[in-house]
C-alpha positions in Angstrom: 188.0 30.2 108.3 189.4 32.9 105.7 191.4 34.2 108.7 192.9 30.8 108.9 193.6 30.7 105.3 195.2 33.9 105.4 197.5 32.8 107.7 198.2 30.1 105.8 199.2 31.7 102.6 200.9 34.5 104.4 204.3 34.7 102.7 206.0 37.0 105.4 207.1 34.1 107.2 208.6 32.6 104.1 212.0 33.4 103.4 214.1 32.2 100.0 215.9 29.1 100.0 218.6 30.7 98.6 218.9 33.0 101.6 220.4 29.8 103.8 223.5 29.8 100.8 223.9 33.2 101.9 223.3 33.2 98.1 226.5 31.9 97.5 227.2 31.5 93.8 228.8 27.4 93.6 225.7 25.8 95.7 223.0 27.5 94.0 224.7 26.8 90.5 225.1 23.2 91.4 221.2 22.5 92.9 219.8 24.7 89.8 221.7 22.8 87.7 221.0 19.2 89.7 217.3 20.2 89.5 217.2 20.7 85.5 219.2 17.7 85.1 216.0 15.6 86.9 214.2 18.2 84.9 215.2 16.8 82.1 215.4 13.5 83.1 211.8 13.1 84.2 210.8 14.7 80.6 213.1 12.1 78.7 211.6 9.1 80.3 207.9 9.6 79.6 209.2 10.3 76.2 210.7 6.9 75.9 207.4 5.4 77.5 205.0 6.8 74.8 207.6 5.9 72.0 207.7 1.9 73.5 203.3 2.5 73.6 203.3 3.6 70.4 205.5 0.9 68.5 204.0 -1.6 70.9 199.6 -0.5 71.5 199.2 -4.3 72.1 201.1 -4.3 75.1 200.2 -6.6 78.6 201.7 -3.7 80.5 200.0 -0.6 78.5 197.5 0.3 81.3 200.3 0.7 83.9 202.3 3.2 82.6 200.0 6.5 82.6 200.4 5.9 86.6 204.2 5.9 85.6 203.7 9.0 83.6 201.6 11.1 86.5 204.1 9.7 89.1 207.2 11.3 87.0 205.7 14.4 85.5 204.4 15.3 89.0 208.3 14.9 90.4 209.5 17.0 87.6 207.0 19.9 88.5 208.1 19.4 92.0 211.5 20.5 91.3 210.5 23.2 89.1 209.0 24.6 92.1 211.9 23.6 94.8 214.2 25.5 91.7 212.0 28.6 91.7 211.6 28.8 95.4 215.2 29.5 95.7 214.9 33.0 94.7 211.2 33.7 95.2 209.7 32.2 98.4 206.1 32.2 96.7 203.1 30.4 98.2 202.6 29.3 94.3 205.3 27.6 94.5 205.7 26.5 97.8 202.3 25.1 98.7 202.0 23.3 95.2 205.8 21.4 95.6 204.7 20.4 98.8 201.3 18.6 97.5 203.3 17.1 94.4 205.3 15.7 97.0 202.1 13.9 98.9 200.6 13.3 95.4 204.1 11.3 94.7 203.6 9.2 97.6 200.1 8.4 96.7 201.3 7.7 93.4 204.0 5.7 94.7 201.6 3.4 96.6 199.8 3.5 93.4 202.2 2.1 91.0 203.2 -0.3 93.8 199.8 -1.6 94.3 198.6 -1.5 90.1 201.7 -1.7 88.3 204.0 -3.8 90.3 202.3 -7.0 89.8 202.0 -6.5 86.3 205.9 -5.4 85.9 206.5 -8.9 88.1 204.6 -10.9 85.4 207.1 -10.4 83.0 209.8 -13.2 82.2 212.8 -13.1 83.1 215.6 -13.2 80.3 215.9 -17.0 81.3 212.8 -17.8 81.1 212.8 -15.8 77.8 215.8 -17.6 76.6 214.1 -21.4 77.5 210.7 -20.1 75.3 212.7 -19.1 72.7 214.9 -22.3 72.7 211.5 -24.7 72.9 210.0 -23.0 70.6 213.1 -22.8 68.3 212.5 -27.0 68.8 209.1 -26.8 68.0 209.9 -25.3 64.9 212.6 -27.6 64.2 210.1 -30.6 65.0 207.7 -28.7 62.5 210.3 -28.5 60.1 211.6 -32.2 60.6 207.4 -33.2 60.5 207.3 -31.1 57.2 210.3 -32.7 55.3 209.7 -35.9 56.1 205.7 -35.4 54.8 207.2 -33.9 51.4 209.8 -36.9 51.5 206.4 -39.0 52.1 204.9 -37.1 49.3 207.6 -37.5 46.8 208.0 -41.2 47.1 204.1 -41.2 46.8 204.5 -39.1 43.4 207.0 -41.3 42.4 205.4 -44.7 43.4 202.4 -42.8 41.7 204.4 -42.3 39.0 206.2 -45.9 38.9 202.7 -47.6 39.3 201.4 -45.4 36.3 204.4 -46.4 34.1 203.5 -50.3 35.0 199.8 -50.1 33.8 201.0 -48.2 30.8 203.7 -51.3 30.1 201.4 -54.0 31.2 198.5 -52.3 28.3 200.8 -52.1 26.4 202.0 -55.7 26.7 198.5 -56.5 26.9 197.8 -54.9 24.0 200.5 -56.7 21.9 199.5 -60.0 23.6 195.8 -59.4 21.8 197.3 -58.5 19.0 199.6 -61.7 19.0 196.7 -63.9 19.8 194.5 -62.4 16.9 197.1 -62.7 14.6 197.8 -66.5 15.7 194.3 -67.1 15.7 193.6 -65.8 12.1 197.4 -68.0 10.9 196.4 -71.1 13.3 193.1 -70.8 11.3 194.1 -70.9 8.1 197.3 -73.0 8.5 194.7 -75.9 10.1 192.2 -75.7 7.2 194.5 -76.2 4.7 195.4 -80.3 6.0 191.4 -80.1 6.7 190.9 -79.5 2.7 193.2 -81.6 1.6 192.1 -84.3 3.5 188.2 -83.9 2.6 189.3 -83.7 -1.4 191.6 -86.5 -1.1 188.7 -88.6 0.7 186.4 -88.2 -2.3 189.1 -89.2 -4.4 189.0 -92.5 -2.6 185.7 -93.1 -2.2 185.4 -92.5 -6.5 188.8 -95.0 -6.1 187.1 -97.3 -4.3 183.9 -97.7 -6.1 185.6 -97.5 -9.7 187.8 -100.0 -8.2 190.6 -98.3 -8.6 193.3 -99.9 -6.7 196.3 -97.5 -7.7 194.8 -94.4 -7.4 192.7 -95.8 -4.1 196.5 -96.4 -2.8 197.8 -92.6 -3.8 195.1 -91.4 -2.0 195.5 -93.2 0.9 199.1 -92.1 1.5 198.2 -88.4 0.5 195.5 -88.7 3.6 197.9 -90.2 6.0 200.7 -87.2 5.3 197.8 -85.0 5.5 196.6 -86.1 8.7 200.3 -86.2 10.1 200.4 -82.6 9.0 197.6 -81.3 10.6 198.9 -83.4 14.0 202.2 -82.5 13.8 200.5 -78.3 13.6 198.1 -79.2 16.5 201.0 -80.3 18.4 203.5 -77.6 18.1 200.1 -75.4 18.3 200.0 -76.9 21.9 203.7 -76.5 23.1 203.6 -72.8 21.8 200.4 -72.6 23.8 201.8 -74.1 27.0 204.9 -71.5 27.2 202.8 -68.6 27.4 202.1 -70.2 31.4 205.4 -72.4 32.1 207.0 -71.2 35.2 210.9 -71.9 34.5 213.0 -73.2 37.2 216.6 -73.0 37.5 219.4 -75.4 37.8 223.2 -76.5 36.4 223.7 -78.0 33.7 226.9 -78.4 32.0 226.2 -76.3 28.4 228.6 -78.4 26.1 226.9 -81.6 27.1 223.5 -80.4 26.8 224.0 -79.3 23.3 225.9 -82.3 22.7 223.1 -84.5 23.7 220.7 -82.3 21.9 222.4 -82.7 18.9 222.8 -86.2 19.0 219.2 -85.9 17.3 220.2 -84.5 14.1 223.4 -86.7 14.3 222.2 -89.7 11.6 220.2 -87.0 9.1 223.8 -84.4 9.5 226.1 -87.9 8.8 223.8 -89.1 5.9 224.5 -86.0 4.2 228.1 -85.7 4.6 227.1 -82.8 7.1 229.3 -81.7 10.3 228.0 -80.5 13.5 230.6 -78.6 15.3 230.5 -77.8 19.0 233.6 -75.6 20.6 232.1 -74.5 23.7 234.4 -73.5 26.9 233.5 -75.7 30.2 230.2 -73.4 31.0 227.5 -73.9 33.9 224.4 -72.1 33.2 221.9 -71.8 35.1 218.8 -72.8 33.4 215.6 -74.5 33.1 216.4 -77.7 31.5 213.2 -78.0 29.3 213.7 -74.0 28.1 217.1 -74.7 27.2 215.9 -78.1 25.5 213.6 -75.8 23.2 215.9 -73.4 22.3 218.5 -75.4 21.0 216.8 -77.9 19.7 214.8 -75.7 17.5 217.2 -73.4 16.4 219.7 -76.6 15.1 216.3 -78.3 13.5 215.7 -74.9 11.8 219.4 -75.1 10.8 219.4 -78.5 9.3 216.1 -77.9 7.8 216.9 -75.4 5.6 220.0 -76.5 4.3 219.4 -77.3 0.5 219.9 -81.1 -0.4 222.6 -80.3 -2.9 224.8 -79.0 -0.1 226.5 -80.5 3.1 225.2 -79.2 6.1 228.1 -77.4 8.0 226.7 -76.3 11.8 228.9 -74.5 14.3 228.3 -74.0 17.9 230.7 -71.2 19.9 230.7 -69.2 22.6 232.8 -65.3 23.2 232.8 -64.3 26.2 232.3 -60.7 27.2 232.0 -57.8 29.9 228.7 -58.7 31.4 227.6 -61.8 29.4 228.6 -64.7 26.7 227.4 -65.1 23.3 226.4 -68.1 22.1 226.2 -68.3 18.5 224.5 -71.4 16.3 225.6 -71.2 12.7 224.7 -72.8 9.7 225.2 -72.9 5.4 221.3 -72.6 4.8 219.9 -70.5 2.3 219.5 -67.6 5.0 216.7 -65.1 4.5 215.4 -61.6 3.4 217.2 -59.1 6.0 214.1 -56.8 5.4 211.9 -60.2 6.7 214.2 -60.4 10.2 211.1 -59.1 12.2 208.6 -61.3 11.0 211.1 -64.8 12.1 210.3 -65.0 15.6 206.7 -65.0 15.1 204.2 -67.6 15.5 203.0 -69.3 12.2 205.6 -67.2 9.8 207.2 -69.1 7.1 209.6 -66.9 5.5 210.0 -69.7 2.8 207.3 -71.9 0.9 206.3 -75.3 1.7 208.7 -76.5 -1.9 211.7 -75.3 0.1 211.0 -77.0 3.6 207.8 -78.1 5.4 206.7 -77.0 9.1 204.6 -75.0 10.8 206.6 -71.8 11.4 206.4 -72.4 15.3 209.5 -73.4 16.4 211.2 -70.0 16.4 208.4 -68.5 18.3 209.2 -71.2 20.8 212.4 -70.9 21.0 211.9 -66.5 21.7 209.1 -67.2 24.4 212.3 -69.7 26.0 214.5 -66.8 25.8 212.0 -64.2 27.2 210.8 -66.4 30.2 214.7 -67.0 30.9 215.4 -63.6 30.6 218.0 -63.7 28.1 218.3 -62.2 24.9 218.3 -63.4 20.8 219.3 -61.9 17.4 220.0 -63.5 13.9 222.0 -62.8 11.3 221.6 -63.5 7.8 222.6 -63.3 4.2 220.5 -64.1 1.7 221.7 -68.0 0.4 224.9 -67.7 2.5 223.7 -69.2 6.0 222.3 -67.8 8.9 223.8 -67.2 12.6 221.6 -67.1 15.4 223.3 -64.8 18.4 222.1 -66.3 22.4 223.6 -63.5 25.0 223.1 -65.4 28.7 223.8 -62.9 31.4 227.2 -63.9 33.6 225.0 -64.2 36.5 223.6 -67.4 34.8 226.2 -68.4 33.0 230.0 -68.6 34.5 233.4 -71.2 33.7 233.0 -74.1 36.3 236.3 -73.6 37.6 234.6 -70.1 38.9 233.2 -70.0 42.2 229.8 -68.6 42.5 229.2 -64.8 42.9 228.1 -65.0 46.4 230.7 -67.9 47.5 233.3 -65.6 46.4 231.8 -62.6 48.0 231.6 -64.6 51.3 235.0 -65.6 51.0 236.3 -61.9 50.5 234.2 -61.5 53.8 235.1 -64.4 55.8 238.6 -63.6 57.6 
């Protein structure tokens, strides 16, 4: 056995590879220099592979590449051996190069059989190219899905928002409303129990009347209990129109404004006349767009108010005119009464305030607030203006959209007939 090994390793028979170049200078220069190239080559790429490891441990293909490794080292040390042979025909060098080279084959079959499948696995650049565009539209989906939400979220925030702004109006509103009613409660009140008293007084006086047998004085109180009583209806009346506003839905319809207000005032015509009064009315051929009944009040209250307080020792002059501007007309109702405090302008519109004693003119300090609930429900707006026994003006704005010349055609028939070819 150590014979055969002997024979094995005997080196006699070897001879240098070098020897069949004659040891010519170009050829061994060009395979020393081919084999340190591969040299180098199978040192550079393990190199590479431990870098790509390293910045990537996670790697699928991680447990494939120490088979690469071994497989290229081993080749590298094979031509170290094949370059050393060339001079020195060593059994080291000989034996081992020839193992490497078996131990590549194995190798070889190994990397086929382990590695191959896995290197198969991986995408190609198409298939990498159609992930990354799906998931480039997932993302964009994600996206889309995530603007529209805060879109979704905003408009919530806002609604939110909007919704918290109405209950804050609406308390408020509601707050005022108590407020109103508690006021007009405590002047309604005392307003009714002041007929009430003077209607129980003056009916002791006639009962002592009638059982002194006073005729005269039975008669005086008689007539003091019927204007009394009058009173006190007249308040419980107006107390029940101003009532009913608060819940009158108003309806809409045209109405030619000149002869409204010319039928309107055709009530106040015989007290105006008797005074040597005038009741002008220079209004433009309007068509508004009004409840009839709402428009009644508001008129017809403002031109009793106007004649009312007129003093007796003056004419009653009244004008009624109209100015048209950018988005609406101003109606303006103006009379020679004795006019008000300026400081008292926020107190005229409300229920139950008279700004003037009972000497000066009799009501019950309702039909102003009548006349604003009109205007509110109609969605228009009121003023006054007033100089202190000069007159006062009371300023009606009606939006263009309700009130327009009659030789106009109506917003949307003229926006059709821009449309219409």
């Amino acid at each position: 056995m150590l014979s055969e090994l002997d024979r094995i390793l005997e080196t006699s028979a070897f001879s240098d590879k070098g020897s069949g170049w004659l040891f010519s200078e170009d050829p061994m220069i060009l395979h020393v220099t081919s084999d340190l190239m591969v040299l180098f080559a199978f040192v550079l790429v393990p190199a590479f592979l431990l870098y790509f490891v390293r910045r990537h441990p996670r790697s699928a293909q991680r447990r494939a590449l120490p088979h690469l490794l071994a497989f290229i080292l081993i080749f590298g040390i094979a031509h170290t051996c094949l370059m050393i042979t060339l001079w020195n025909p060593l059994p080291t060098f000989y034996w081992p190069a020839q193992v490497f080279a078996v131990a590549m084959v194995l190798l070889a079959f190994s990397v086929a059989w382990f590695t191959l499948p896995k290197i198969l696995k991986l995408p190609s650049p198409a298939k990498l190219r159609a992930a990354n565009r799906a998931l480039a539209n997932e993302v964009e989906k994600h996206s889309r899905t995530s603007r529209a939400l805060t879109l979704i979220q905003e408009k919530q925030r806002e609604n939110l928002s909007l919704r918290a702004r109405e209950i804050e109006n609406k308390t408020a509103e509601l707050e005022r409303a108590n407020e109103s009613l508690r006021r007009f409660a405590h002047i309604a009140s005392h307003d009714l129990q002041e007929p009430l008293r003077k209607i129980a007084a003056y009916a002791d006086i006639l009962e002592e009347a009638i059982a002194e047998k006073d005729a005269e004085e039975a008669s005086r109180a008689m007539e003091r209990l019927r204007a009394m009583s009058s009173q006190a209806r007249i308040m419980v009346s107006d107390l029940l129109r101003f009532s009913k506003m608060s819940q009158y839905q108003p309806v809409r319809e045209p109405i030619d404004l000149q002869a409204a207000v010319e039928e309107i005032a055709e009530i106040f015509e015989q007290t105006i006349s008797g005074r040597s009064g005038s009741l002008e009315i220079s209004l433009p051929a309007l068509c508004v767009h009004a409840d009839p009944l709402l428009l009644r009040q508001i008129f017809q209250n403002i031109l009793a108010n106007a004649v009312k307080y007129v003093p007796q020792t003056r004419a009653p002059r009244i004008i009624v005119k109209a100015k048209e501007g950018e988005d609406n007309w101003k109606i303006t109702i103006e009379d020679n009464g004795i006019g008000f405090d300026p400081a008292l302008k926020s107190k005229i519109f409300e229920p139950f305030t008279r700004l003037h004693g009972r000497k000066i003119a009799d009501g019950s300090g309702i039909g102003l607030a009548i006349v604003y609930r009109a205007v509110h429900a109609m969605e228009w707006a009121i003023d006054v203006e007033t100089q202190l026994d000069i007159g006062t003006t009371f300023c009606l704005w009606i939006p263009k959209r309700d009130l327009r010349r009659e030789d106009e055609a109506p917003e949307e028939e003229t926006t059709a007939a821009r449309a219409s070819p």
